[in-house]
C-alpha positions as CSV (number, residue, x, y, z in Angstrom):
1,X,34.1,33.4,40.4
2,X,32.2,30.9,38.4
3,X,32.2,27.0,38.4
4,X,33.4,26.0,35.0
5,X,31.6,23.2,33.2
6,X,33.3,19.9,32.4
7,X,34.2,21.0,29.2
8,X,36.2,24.1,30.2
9,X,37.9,22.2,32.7
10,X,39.1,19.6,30.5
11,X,40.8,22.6,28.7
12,X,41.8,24.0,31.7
13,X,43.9,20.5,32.1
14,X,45.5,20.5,28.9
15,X,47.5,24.3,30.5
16,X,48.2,21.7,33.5
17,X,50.7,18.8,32.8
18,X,50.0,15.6,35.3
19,X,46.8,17.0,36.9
20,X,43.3,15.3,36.0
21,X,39.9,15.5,37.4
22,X,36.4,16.8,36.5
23,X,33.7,18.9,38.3
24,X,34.6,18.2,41.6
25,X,38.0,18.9,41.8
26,X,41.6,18.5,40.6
27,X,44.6,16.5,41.7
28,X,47.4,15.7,41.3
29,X,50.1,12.9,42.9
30,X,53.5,13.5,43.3
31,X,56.8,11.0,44.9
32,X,60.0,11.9,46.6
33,X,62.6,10.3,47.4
34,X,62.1,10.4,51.0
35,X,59.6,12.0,53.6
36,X,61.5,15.3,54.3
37,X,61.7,15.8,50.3
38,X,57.7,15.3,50.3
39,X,57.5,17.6,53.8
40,X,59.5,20.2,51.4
41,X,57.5,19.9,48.7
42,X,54.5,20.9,50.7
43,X,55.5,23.0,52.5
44,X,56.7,25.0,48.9
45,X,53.3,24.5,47.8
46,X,51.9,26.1,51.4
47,X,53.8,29.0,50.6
48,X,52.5,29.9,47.1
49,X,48.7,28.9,48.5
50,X,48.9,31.3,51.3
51,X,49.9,34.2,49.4
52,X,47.5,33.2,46.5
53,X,44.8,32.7,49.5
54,X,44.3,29.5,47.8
55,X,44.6,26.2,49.5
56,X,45.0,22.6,48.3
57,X,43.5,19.2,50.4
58,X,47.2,18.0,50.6
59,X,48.0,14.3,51.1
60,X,51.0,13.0,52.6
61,X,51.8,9.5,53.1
62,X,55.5,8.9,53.6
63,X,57.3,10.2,50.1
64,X,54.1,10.6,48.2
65,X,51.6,13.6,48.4
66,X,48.5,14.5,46.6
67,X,47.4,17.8,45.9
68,X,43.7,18.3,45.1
69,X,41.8,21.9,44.5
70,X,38.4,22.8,44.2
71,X,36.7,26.1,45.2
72,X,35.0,24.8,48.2
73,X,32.7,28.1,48.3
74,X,31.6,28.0,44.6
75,X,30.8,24.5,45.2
76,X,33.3,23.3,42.2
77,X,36.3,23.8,39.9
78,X,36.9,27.7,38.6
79,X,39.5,29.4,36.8
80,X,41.3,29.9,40.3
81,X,42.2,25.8,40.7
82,X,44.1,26.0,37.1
83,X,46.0,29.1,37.5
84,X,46.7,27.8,41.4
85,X,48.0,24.2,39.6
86,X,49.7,26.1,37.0
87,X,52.0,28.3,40.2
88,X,52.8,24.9,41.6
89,X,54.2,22.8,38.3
90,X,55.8,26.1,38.8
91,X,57.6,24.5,41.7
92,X,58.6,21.2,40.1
């Protein structure tokens, strides 16, 4: 799978509502009302990583998480970070 240029991922972002970034990654910040709303959040979003064999960087501080993805072995973003954001606005 092939790193995608700053250009393609800045079209890639406009298929992803509330995610931004650039060549080294994408995130996105999210807030619940209350820790075990955030806990169920992620662990939602663990779900659809681990059966995509895609995971996040995943934040969690109180009600708020962030959610970042990069393909760690290509060394930046690729197609698999936007279809990977596009399953969890999925979950929203």
């Amino acid at each position: 799978m092939a790193k995608l240029t700053a250009e393609q991922i800045t079209t890639g972002l406009e298929r992803i509502p509330s995610w931004q970034g650039d060549t080294s990654g994408i995130s996105r910040g999210y807030k619940f009302r209350d820790f075990v709303q955030a806990m169920g959040f992620v662990n939602r979003v663990a779900l659809v990583a681990e059966k995509a064999d895609h995971h996040p960087d995943i934040g969690v501080s109180y009600n708020r998480v962030v959610l970042t993805l990069v393909t760690h072995s290509e060394g930046g973003v690729t197609d698999n970070d936007i279809n990977m954001a596009e399953t969890i606005n999925a979950l929203d």
